[in-house]
KEKE-3310 file (N, C-alpha, C; in steps of 0.2 Angstrom, whole numbers, plus 5000, padded with zeros to 4 digits):
npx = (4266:4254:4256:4249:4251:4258:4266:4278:4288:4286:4289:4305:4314:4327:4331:4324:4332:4342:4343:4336:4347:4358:4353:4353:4367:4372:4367:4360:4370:4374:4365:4354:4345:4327:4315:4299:4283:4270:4259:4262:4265:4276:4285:4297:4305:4311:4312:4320:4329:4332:4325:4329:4320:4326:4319:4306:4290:4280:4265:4262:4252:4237:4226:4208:4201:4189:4191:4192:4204:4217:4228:4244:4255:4266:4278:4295:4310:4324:4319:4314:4311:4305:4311:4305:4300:4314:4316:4308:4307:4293:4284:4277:4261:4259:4256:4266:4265:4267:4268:4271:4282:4297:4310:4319:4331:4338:4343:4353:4349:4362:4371:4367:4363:4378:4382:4375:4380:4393:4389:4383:4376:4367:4363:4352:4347:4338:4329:4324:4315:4307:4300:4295:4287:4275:4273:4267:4255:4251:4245:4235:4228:4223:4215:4203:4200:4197:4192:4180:4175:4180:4191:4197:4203:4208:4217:4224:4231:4239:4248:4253:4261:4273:4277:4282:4292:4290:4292:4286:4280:4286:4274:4268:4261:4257:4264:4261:4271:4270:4256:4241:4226:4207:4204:4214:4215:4204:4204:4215:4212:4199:4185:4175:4177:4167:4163:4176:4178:4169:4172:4185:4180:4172:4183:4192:4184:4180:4194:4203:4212:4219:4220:4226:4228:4228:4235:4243:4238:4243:4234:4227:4232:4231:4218:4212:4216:4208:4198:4202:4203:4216:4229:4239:4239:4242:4236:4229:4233:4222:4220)
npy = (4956:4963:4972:4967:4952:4937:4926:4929:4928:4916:4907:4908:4911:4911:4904:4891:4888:4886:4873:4865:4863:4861:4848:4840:4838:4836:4823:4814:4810:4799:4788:4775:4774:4773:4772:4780:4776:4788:4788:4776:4772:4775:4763:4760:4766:4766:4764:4779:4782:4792:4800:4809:4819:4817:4818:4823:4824:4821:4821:4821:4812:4809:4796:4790:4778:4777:4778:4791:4804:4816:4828:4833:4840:4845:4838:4842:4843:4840:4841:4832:4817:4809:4815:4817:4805:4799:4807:4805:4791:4782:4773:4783:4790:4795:4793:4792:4797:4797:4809:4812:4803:4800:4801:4793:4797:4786:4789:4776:4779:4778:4784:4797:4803:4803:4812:4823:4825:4830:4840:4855:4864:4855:4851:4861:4863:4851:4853:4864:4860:4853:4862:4872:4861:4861:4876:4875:4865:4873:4885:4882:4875:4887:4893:4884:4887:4900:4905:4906:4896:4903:4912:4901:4896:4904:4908:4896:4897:4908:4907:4896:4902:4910:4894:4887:4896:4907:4920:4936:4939:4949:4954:4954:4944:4928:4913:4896:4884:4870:4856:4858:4847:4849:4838:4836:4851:4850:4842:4846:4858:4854:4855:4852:4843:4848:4861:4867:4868:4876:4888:4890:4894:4904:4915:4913:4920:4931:4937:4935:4922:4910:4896:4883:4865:4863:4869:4881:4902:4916:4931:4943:4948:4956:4956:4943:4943:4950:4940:4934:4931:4935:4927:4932:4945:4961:4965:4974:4967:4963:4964)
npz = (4529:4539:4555:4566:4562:4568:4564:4555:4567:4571:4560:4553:4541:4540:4551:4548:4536:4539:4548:4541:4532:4541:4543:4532:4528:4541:4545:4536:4527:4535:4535:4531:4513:4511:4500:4493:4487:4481:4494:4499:4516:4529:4538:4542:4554:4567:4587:4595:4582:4569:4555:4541:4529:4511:4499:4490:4498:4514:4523:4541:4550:4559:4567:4570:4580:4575:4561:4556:4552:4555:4547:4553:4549:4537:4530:4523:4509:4520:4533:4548:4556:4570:4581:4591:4596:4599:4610:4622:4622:4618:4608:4592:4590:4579:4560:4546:4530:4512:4500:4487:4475:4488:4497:4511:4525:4536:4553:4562:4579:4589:4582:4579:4594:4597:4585:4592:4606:4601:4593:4596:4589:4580:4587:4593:4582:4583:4591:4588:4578:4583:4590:4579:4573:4583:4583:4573:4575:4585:4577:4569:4579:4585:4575:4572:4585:4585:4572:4560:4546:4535:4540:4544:4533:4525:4535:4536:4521:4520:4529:4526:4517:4525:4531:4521:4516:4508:4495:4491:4475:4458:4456:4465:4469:4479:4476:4483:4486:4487:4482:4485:4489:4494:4499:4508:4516:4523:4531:4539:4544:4552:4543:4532:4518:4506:4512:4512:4501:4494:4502:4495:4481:4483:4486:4475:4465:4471:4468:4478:4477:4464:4458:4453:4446:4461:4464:4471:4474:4479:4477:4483:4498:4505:4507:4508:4521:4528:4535:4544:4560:4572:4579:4591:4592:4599:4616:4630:4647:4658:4675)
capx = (4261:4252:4258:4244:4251:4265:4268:4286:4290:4287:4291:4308:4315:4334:4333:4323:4335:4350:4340:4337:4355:4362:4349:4354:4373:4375:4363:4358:4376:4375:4361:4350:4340:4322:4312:4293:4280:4264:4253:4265:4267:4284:4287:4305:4309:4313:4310:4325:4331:4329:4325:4329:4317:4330:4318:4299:4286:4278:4261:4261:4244:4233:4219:4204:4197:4183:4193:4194:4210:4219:4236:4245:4259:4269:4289:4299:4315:4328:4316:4316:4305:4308:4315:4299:4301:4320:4317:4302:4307:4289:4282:4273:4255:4258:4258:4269:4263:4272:4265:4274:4288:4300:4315:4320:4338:4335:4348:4353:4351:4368:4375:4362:4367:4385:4383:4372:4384:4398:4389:4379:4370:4365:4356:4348:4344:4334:4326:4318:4312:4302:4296:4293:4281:4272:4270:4262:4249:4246:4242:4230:4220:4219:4210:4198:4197:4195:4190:4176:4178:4183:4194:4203:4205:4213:4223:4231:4233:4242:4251:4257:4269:4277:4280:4288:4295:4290:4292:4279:4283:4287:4268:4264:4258:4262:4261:4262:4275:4264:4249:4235:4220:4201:4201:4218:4213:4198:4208:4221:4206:4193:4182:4172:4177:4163:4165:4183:4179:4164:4176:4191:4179:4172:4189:4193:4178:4182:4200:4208:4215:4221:4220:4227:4228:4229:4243:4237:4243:4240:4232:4226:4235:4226:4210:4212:4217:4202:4194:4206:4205:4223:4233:4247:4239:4244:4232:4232:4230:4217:4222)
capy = (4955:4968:4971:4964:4945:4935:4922:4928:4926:4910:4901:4913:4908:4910:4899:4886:4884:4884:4869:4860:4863:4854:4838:4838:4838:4832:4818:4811:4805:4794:4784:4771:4777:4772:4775:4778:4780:4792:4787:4773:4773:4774:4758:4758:4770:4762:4770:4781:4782:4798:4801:4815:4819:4820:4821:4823:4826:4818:4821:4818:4811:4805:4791:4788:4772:4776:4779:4798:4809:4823:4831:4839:4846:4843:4836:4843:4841:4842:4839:4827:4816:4803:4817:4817:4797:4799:4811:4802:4784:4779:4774:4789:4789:4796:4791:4797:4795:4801:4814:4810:4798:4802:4796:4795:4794:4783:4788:4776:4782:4780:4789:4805:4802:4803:4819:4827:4827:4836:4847:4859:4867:4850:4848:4868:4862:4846:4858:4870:4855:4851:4869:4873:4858:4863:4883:4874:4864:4879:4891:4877:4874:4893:4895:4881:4892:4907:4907:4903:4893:4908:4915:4898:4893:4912:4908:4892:4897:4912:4902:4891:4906:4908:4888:4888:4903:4910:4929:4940:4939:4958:4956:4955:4939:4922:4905:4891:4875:4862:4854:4855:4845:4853:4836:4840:4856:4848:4838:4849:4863:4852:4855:4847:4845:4853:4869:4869:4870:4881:4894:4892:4897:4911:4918:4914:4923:4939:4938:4935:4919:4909:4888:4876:4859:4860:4875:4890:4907:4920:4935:4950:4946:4961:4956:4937:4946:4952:4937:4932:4935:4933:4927:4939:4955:4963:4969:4977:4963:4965:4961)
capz = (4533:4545:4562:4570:4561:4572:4559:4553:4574:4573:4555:4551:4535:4540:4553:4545:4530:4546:4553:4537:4530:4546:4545:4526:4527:4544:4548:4529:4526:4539:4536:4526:4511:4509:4495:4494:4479:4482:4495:4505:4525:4532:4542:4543:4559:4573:4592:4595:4576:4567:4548:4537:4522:4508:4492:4491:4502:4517:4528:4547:4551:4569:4564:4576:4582:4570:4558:4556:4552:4555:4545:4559:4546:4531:4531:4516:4510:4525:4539:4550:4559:4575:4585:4598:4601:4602:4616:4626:4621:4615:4601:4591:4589:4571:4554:4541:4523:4507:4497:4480:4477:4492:4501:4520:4527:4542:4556:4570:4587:4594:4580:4581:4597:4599:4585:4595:4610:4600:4591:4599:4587:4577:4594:4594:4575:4584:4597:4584:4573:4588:4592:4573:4573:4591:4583:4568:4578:4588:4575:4567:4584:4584:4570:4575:4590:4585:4565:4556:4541:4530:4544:4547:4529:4523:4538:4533:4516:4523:4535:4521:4513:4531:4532:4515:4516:4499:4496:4487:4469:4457:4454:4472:4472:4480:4474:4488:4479:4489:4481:4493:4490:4496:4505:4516:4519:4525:4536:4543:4550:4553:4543:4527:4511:4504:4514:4507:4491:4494:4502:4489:4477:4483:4486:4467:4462:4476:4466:4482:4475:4459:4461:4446:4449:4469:4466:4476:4470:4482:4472:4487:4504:4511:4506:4513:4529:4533:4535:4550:4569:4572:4586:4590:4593:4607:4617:4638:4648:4664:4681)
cpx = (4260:4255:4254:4246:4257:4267:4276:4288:4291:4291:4298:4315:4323:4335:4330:4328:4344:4350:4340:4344:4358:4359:4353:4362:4376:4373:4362:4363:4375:4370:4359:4345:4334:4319:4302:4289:4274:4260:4255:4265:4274:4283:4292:4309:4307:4313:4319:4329:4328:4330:4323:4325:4322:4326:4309:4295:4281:4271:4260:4253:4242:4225:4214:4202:4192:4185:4194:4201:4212:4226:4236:4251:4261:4275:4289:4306:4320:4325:4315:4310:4308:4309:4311:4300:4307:4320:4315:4302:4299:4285:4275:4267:4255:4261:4261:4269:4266:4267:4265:4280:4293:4305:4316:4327:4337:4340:4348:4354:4357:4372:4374:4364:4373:4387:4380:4378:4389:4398:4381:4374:4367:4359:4350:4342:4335:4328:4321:4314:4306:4299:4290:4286:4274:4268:4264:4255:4244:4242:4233:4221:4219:4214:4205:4195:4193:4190:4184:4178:4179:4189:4200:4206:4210:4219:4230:4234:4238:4249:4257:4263:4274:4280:4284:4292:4296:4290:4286:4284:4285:4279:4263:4260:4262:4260:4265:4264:4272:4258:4245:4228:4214:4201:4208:4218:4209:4201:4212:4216:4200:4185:4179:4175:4173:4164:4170:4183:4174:4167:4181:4187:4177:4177:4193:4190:4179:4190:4206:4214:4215:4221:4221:4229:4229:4237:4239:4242:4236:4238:4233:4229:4229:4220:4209:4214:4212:4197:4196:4205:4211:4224:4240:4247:4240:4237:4233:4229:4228:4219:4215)
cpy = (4962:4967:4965:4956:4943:4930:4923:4927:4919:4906:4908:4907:4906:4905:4891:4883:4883:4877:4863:4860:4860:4848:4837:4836:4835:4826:4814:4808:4798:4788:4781:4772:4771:4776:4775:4782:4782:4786:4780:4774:4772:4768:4758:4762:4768:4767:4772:4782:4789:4799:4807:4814:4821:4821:4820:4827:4823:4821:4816:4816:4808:4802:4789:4782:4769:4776:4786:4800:4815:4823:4837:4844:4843:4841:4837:4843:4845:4844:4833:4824:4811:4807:4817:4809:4795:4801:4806:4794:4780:4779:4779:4788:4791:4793:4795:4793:4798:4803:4813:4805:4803:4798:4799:4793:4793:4782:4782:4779:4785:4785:4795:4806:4807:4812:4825:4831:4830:4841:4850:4862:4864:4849:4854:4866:4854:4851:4863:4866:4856:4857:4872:4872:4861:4869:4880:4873:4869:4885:4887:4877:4882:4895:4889:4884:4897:4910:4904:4901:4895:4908:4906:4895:4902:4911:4902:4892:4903:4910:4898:4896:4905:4902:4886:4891:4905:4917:4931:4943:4948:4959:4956:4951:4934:4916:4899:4884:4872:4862:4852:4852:4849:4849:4838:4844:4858:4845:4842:4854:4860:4852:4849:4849:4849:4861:4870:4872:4877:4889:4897:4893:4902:4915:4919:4921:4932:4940:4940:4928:4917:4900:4884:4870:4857:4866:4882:4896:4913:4928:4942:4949:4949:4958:4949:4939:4947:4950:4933:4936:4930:4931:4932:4945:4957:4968:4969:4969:4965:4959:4956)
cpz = (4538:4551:4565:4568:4565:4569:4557:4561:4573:4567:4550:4545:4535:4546:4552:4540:4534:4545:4546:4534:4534:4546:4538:4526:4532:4546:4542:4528:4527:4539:4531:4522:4511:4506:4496:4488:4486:4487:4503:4512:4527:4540:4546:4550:4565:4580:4593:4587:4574:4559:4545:4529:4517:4501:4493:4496:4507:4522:4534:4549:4559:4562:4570:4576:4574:4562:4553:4555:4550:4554:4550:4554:4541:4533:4523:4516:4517:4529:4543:4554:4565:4581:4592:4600:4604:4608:4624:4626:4622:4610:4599:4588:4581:4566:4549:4537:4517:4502:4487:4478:4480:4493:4508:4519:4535:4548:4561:4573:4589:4588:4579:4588:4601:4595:4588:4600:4609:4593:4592:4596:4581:4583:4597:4588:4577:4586:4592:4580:4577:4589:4586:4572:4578:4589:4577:4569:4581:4584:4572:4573:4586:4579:4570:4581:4589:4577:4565:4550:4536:4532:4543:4540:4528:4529:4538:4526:4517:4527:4532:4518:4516:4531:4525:4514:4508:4502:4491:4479:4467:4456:4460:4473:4477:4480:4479:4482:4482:4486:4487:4490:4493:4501:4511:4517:4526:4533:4542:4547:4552:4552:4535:4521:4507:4505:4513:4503:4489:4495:4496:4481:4476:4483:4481:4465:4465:4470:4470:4481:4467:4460:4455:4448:4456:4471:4467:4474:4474:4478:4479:4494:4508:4512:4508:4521:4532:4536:4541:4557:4571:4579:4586:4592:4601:4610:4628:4641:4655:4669:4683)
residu = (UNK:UNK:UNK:UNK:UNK:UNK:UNK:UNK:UNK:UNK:UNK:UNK:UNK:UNK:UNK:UNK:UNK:UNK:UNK:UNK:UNK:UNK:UNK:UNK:UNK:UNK:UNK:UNK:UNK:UNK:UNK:UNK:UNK:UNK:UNK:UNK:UNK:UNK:UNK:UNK:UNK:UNK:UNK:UNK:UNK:UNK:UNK:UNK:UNK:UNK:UNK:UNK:UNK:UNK:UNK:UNK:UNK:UNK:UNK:UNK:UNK:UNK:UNK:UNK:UNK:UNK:UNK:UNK:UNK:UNK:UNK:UNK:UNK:UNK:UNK:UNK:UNK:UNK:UNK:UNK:UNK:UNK:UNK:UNK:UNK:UNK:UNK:UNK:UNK:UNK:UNK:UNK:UNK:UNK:UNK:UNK:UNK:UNK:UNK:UNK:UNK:UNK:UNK:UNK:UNK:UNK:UNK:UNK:UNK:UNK:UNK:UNK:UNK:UNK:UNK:UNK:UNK:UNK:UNK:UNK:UNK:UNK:UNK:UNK:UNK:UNK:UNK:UNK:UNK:UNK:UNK:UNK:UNK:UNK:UNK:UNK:UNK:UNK:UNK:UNK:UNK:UNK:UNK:UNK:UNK:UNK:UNK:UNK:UNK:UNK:UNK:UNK:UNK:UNK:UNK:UNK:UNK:UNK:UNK:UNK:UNK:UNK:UNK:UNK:UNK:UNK:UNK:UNK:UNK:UNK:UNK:UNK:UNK:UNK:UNK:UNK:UNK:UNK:UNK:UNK:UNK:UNK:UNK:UNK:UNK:UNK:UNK:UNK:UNK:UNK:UNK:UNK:UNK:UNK:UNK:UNK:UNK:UNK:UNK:UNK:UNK:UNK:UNK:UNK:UNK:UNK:UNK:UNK:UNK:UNK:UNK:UNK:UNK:UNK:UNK:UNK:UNK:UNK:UNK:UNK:UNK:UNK:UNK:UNK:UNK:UNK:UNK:UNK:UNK:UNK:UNK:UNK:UNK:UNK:UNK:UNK:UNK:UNK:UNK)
# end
């Protein structure tokens, strides 16, 4: 990425597979699996309880009155969820849905807990979960902010490398392992399916991307860059 991008700031690949390597090894043992085919709701997590994604894929979702919704992020393996109502002791306005067949490991409380208190940096690994999430929403409603609906879509698909932490292949491309729908695209930047799709083909067409069954394959970086007003740049700031 270009200077002007702050994305590797925020989603840094070595502390990501820290963070899930402690949820996976220390906190999974301990708990109760659940299994979930494509499309299920997680029931099972009780307030204060925390659950580790041990296999699959999971989308966090907000549902309106009207019945509207918005994906605020994805859970893959060895991420964790619960940890905001653990904190705040109440119950969390989101829904978490399973992407594919999945599973959950469903800690009790007291014993998240009691390992939190003697191990410190099981409890930093909590701490960034939560920040992680917080950077992701932020860059999102930036690009609501600040994009147009080229601009915000090039920047979630961009976005998505950093969150998985894929590298640029020998061909200088890069292929996102999440299958993303036109409609949760739609969803996560607020715009329309239609205009999804309208974009992701132009973008074909320009031979800045690659798209086989919802598997995105980044083709020109540069030239999806262009279509962004980034946050990050540094610029003087006036008294």
């Amino acid at each position: 990425m270009g200077e002007r991008y702050s994305y590797e700031n925020y989603f840094s690949a070595a502390d990501y597979f820290r963070m899930t390597g402690k949820f996976i090894d220390k906190l999974a043992p301990l708990g109760t699996s659940y299994h979930y085919e494509r499309g299920d709701f997680v029931h099972e997590i009780a307030v204060g309880d925390l659950a580790v994604v041990t296999e699959g894929s999971f989308n966090q979702r907000l549902f309106s009155l009207s019945g509207k919704d918005l994906i605020l992020y994805r859970l893959a393996r060895g991420t964790i969820l619960g940890e905001d109502v653990m904190f705040v002791r109440k119950k969390s306005t989101l829904y978490t849905q399973a992407l594919e067949y999945s599973s959950l490991s469903v800690v009790p409380e007291a014993q998240v807990r009691a390992l939190l208190a003697e191990d410190n940096s099981l409890y930093e690994a909590v701490i960034h979960s939560l920040i992680r999430k917080m950077n992701i929403i932020l860059f999102a409603l930036s690009d609501i902010c600040f994009n147009n609906a080229e601009g915000s879509i090039a920047s979630f698909i961009i976005r998505q490398t950093y969150i998985f932490q894929e590298q640029l292949s020998h061909e200088g491309s890069l292929s996102i392992p999440g299958r993303f729908t036109h409609q949760e695209i739609a969803s996560r930047l607020s715009l329309n399916r239609v205009t999804v799709s309208k974009v992701l083909k132009r973008f074909c067409q320009e031979g800045l991307l690659e798209i086989k069954g919802g598997y995105i394959r980044v083709l020109d970086l540069a030239g999806l860059q262009e279509y962004i007003d980034p946050v990050g740049v540094e610029r003087k700031m006036e008294n």
